[in-house]
C-alpha positions as CSV (number, residue, x, y, z in Angstrom):
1,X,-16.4,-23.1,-3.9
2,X,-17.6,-19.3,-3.4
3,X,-15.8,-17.4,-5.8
4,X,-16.4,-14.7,-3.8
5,X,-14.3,-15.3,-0.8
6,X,-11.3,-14.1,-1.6
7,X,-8.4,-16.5,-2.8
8,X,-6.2,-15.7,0.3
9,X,-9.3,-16.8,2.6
10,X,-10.1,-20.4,0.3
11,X,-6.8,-21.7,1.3
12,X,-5.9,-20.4,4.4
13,X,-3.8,-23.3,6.3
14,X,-5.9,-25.5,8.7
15,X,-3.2,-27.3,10.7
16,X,0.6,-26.9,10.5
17,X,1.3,-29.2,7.3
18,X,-0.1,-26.4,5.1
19,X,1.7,-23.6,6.5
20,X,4.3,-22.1,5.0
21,X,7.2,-20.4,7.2
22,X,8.1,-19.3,11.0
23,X,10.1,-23.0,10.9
24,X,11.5,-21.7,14.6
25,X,8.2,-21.5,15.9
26,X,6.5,-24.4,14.0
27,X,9.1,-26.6,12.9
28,X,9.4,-30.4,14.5
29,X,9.8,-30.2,18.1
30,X,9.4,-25.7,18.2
31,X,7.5,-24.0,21.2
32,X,4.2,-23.3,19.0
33,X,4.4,-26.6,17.4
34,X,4.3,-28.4,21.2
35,X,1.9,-25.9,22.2
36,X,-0.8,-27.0,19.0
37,X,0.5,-31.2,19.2
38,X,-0.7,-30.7,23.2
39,X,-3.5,-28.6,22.9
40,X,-2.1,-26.7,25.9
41,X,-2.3,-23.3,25.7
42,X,-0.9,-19.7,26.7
43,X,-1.5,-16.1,25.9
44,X,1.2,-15.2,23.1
45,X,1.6,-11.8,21.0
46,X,3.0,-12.2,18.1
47,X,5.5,-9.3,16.6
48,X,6.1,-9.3,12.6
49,X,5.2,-7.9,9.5
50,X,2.0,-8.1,7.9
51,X,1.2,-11.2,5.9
52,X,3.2,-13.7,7.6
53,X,1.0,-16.3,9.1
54,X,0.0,-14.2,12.6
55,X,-4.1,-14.3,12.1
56,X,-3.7,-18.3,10.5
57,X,-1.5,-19.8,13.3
58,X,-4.2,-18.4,16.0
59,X,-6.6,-19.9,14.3
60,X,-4.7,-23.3,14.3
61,X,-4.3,-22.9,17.7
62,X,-7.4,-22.3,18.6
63,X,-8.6,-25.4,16.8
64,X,-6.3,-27.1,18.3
65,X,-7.2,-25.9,21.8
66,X,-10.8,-27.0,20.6
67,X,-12.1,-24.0,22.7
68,X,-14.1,-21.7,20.8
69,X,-12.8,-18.9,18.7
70,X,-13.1,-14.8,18.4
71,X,-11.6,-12.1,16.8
72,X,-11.3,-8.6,17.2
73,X,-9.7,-6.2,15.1
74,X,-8.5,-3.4,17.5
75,X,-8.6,-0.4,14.6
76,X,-12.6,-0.7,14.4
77,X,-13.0,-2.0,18.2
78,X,-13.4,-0.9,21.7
79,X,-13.3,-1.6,25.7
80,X,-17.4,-2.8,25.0
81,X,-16.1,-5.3,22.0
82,X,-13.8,-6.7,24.8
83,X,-15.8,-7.2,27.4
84,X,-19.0,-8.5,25.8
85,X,-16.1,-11.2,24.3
86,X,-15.2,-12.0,27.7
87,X,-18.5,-12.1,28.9
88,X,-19.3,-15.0,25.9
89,X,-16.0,-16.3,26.9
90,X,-17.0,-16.9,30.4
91,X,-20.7,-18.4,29.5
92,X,-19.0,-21.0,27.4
93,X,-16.2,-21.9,29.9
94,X,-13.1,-20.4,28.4
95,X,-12.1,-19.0,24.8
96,X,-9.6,-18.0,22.1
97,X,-9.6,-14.1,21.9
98,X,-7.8,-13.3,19.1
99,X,-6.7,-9.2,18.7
100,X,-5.3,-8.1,15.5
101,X,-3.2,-4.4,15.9
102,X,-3.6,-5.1,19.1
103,X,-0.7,-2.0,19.5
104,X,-3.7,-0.2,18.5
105,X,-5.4,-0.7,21.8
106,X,-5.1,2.2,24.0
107,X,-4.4,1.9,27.9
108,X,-7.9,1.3,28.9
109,X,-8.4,-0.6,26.4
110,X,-5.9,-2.8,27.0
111,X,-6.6,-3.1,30.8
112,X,-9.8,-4.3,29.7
113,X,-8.3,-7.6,29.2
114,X,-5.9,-8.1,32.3
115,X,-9.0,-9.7,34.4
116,X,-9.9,-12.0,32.0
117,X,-6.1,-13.3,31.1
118,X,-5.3,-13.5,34.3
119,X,-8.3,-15.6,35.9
120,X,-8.0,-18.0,32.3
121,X,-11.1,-16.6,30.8
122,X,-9.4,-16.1,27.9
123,X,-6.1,-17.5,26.0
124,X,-5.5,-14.0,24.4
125,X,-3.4,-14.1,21.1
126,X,-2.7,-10.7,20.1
127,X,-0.7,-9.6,16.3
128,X,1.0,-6.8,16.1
129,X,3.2,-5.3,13.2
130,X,5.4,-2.5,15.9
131,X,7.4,-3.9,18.7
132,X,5.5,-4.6,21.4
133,X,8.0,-3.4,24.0
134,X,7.0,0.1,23.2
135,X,3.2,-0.4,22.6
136,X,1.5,-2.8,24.5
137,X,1.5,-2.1,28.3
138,X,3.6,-4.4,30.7
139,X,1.2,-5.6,33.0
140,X,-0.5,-7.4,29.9
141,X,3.0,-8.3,28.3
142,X,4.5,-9.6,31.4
143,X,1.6,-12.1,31.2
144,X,1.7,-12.9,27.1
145,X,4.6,-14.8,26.0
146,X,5.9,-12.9,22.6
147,X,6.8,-14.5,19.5
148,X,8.4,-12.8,16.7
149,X,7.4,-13.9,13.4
150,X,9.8,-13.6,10.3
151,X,9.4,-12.0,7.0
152,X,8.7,-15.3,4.5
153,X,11.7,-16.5,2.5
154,X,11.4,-16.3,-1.8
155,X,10.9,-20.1,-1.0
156,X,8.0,-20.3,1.6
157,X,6.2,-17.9,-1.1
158,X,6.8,-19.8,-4.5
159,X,5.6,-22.8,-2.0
160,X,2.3,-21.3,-1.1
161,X,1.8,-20.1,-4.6
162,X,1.9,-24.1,-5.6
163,X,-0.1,-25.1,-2.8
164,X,-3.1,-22.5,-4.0
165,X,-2.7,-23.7,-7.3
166,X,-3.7,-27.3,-6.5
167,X,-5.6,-26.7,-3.2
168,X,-7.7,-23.8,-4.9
169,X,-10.6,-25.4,-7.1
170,X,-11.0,-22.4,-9.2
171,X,-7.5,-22.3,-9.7
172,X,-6.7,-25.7,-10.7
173,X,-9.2,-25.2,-13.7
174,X,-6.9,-22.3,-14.5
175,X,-4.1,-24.8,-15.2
176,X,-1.3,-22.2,-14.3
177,X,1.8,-22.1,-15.4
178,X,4.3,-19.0,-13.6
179,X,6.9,-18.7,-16.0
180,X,8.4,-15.8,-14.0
181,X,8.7,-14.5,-10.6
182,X,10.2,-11.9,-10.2
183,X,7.0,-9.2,-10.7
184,X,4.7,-11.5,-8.5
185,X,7.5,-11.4,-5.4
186,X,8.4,-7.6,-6.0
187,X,4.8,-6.6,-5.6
188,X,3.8,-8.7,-3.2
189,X,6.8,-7.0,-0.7
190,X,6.8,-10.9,1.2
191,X,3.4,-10.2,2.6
192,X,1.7,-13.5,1.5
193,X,-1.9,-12.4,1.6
194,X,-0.9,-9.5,-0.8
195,X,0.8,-12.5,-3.2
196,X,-2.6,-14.5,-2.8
197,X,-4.6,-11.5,-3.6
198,X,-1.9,-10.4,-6.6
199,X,-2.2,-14.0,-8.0
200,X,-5.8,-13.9,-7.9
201,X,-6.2,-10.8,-9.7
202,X,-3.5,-12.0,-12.7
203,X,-5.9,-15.5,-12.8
204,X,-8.8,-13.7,-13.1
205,X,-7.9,-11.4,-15.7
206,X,-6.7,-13.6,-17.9
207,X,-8.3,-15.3,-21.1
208,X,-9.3,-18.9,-21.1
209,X,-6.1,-19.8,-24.2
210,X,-3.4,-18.0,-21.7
211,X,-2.3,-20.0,-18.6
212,X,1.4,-18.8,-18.5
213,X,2.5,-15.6,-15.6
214,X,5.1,-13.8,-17.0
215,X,6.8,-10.3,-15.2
216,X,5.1,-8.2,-17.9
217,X,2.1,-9.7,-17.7
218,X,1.6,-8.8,-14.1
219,X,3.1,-5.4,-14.6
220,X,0.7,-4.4,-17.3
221,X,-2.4,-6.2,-15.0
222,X,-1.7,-4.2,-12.0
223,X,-1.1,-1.3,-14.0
224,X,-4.5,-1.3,-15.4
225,X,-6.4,-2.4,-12.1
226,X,-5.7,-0.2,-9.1
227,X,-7.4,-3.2,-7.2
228,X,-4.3,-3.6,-4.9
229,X,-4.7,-0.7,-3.1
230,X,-6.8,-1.6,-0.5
231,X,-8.1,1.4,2.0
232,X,-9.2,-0.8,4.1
233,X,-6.7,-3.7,4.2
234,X,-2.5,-3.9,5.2
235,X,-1.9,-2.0,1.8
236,X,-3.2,1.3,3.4
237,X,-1.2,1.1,6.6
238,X,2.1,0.2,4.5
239,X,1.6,3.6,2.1
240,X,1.0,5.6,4.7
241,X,3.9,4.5,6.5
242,X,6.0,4.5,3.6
243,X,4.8,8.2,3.4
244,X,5.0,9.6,6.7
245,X,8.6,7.9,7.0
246,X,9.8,9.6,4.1
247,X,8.7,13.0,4.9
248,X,10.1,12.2,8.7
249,X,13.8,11.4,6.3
250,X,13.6,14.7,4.5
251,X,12.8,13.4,1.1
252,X,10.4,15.5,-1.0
253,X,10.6,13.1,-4.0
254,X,9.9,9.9,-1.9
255,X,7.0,11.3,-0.3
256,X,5.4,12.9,-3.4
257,X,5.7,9.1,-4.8
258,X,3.8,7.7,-2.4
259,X,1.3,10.5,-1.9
260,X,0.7,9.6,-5.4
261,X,-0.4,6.3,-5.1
262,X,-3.1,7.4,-2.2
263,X,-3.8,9.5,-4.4
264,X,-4.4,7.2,-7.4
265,X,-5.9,4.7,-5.2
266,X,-8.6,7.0,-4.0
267,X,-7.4,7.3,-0.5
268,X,-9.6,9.6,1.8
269,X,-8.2,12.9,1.2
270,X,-8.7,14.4,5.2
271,X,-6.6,10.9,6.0
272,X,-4.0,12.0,4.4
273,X,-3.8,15.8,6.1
274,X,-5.0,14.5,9.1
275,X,-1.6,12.1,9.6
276,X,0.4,15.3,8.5
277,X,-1.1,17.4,11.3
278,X,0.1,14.8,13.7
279,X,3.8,14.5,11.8
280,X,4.5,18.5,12.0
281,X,4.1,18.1,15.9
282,X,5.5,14.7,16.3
283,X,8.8,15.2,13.9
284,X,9.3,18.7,12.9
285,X,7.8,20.5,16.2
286,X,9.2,23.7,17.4
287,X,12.3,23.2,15.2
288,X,10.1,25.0,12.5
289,X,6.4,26.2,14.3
290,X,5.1,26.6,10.9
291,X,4.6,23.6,10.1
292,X,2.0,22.9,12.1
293,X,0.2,25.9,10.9
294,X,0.4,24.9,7.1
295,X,-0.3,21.7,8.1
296,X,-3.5,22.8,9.5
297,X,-4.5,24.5,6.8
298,X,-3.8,21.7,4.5
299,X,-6.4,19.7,6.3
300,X,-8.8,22.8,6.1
301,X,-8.2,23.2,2.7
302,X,-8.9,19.4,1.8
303,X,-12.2,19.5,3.7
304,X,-13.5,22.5,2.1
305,X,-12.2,21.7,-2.0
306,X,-12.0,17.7,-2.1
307,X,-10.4,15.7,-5.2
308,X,-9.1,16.6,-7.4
309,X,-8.4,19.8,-6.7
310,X,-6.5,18.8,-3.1
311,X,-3.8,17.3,-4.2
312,X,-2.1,20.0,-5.3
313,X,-2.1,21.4,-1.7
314,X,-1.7,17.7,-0.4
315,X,1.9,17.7,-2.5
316,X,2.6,21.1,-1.3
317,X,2.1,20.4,2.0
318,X,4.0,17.2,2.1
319,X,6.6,18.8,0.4
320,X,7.2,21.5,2.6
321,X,7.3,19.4,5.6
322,X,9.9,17.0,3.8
323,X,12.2,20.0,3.6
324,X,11.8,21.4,6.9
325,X,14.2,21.1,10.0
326,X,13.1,18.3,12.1
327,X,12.9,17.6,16.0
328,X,10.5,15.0,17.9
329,X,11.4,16.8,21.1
330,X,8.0,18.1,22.1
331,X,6.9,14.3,21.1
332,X,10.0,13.0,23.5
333,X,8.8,15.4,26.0
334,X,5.0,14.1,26.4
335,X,6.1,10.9,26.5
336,X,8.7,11.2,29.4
337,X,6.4,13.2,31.3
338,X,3.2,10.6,30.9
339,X,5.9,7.8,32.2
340,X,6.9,10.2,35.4
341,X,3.0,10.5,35.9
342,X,2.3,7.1,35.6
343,X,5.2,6.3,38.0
344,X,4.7,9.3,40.7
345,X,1.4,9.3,40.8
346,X,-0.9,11.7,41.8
347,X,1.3,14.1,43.2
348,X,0.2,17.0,45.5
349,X,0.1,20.5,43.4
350,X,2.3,22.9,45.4
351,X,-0.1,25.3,47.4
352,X,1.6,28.4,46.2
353,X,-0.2,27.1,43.1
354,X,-3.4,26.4,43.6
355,X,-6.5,28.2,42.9
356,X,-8.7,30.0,45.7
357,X,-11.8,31.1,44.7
358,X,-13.0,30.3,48.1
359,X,-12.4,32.4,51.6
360,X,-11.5,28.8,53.1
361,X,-9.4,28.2,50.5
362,X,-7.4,31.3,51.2
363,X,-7.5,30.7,55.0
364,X,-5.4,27.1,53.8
365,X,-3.1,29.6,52.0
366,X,-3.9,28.1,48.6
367,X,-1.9,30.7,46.1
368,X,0.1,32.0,48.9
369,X,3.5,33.3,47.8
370,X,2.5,32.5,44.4
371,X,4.7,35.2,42.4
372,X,3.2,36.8,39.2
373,X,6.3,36.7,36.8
374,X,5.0,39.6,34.6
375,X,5.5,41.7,37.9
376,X,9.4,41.6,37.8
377,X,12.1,42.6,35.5
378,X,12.2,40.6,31.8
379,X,8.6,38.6,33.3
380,X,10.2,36.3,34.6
381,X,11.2,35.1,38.6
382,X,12.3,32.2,39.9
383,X,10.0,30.2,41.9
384,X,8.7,26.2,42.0
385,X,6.5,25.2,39.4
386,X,6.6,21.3,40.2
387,X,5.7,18.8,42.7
388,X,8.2,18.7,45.2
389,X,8.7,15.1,44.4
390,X,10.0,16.2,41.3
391,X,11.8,19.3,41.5
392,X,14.5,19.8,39.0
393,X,13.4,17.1,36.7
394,X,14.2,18.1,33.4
395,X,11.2,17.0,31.0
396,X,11.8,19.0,27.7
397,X,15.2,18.4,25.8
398,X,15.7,21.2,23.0
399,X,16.2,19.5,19.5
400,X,19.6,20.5,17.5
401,X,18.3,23.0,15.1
402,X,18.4,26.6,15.0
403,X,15.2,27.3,16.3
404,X,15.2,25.3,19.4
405,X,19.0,26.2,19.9
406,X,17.8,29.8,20.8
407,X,14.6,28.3,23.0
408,X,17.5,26.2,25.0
409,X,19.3,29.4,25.0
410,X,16.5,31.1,26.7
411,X,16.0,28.5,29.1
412,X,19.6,28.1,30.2
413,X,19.6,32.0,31.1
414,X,16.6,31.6,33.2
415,X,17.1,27.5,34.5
416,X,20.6,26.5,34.0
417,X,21.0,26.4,37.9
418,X,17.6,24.1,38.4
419,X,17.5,22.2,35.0
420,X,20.9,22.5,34.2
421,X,20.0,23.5,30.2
């Protein structure tokens, strides 16, 4: 046994009898557990939280498919990753390609692998903790069957904590007893590599004459060894979350809380800002401009003074945005005008618009009739500023707050007739 792999990895299921959960997609006679019995397989995604089986059921799979295996994770991976995968995958016949966040693919990214799926180079098996509706394109969902996977039941986890205890050699020395569960289930959130790596850390810090878990044993354990903050790991991505979303819900005290255990955890400082910058446009907008200004100097701030120093200015930034009025319409508005773009096309820019730095271009009347607003009364005149395909289409929806209440104000005086603000 290698000690040094971690516990979650040493007794990580190898076929379906020592997996623990997802009974509607593995149970007797389920679509995944014909799929493994057959050794026939399909491009699936699956959709669900993080530690609930998604990475160890694509590897039974793929054992089961007897095809050889390879994984990508898509926060450290790009469109070159891919395709020298495929490339392997094509040498030896066909492959497993395994993607883990694979809704953090971007577009090209994930066109990389529509050849490949669709010729049977690859049986792709992507995870993904967001719904993949929203973040995986369609021409690679519609050909990926999508399974959602289920948070795992107080049950399925005491069951894999037994299991580890007698499949684990290193464990089974230990001759553990857990008196008490309620600490080991509370921290672990349900996320069963967390509870492997949480029962781990208890084992290993305990003296050869104890053998019994109790609540506050575990409390005092994780109190004293900040081990489960992982800034590279699921434990990251859950804080971070935990602490955009509470600033996003206007609560100050919540997102101090969690700011505090980045901070305690020695999370990069500029990570931190960074994902702040992104939440004053994304959230809070032009219902309160400033944000994005304080925000901005928060992340210069960090960069220049560093820990410890930076939290202060981390807390008052986070703070700040907490209690500020929010609006995701400029977010809304990028997002409806990439889908008209993607769905238009290339549309022609209106001549009147164009630029003519050329004589031929101005004998093909490029800026003709193009009329310079701050030459009329209040700098403003009415005139066509979209693709005729398009004209009217109303992109940007003011937020209900009082600042963007007087922009839609503005913009009804000078559009209600064409955009109907």
């Amino acid at each position: 046994m290698n000690k040094h792999i971690p516990l979650a990895e040493r007794v990580r299921p190898q076929n379906l009898s020592e997996f623990f959960g997802q009974e509607h997609l593995v149970g007797p006679g389920k679509v995944l557990e014909q799929m493994i019995r057959n050794g026939k397989g399909h491009s699936v995604i699956f959709w669900g939280p993080p530690g609930v089986g998604k990475t160890t059921l694509a590897q039974i799979i793929a054992g089961s498919l007897n095809l050889p295996f390879f994984a990508l994770s898509a926060i450290d991976s790009g469109v070159k990753d891919v395709r020298n995968i495929i490339e392997l995958s094509r040498k030896s016949g066909h492959a497993v390609l395994f993607i883990d966040e694979i809704h953090r693919f971007n577009k090209s990214q994930q066109d990389s692998l529509l050849g490949a799926v669709e010729k049977g180079i690859v049986t792709l098996i992507g995870a993904t903790t967001e719904n993949p509706s929203f973040e995986v394109i369609s021409a690679l969902l519609s050909r990926c069957q999508v399974y959602v996977l289920r948070a795992l039941s107080e049950n399925d986890l005491k069951a894999l904590v037994a299991h580890a205890m007698q499949k684990d050699e290193w464990l089974r020395a230990k001759n553990l007893r857990v008196a008490e569960w309620d600490a080991l289930l509370q921290l672990s959130g349900g996320d069963a590599r967390r509870l492997l790596n949480l029962l781990e850390l208890v084992a290993d810090s305990l003296n050869d004459d104890e053998n019994e878990i109790t609540d506050a044993l575990v409390q005092d354990i994780v109190q004293r060894k900040m081990a489960l903050y992982d800034k590279t790991g699921e434990q990251h991505y859950d804080i971070i979350s935990a602490f955009i979303k509470s600033i996003r819900g206007s609560d100050p005290n919540a997102a101090v809380y969690w700011l505090a255990r980045m901070v305690e955890g020695g999370e990069e400082p500029r990570f931190i800002a960074r994902r702040m910058v992104i939440l004053a446009s994304e959230d809070i907008g032009n219902a309160n401009p400033n944000a994005l200004l304080l925000a901005t100097s928060c992340f210069q701030a960090v960069e220049m003074i560093g820990y410890p120093e930076c939290r202060i200015t981390l807390s008052q930034t986070a703070i700040y945005l907490a209690c500020s009025a929010k609006s995701n319409a400029a977010y809304e508005a990028i997002g409806k005008a990439q889908q008209m773009v993607s769905k238009t096309g290339d549309l022609p820019v209106p001549l009147h618009l164009r630029n003519a730095p050329t004589g031929l271009m101005k004998k093909l009347d490029y800026g003709k009739n193009y009329q310079y607003a701050h030459s009329f009364e209040g700098n403003f005149v009415a005139q066509e500023f979209l693709p005729d395909a398009i004209s009217g289409m109303r992109i940007y929806d003011p937020g209900q707050n009082p600042s963007e209440t007087k922009m839609k104000e503005f913009l009804r005086r000078l559009w209600q007739d064409k955009y109907g603000y």
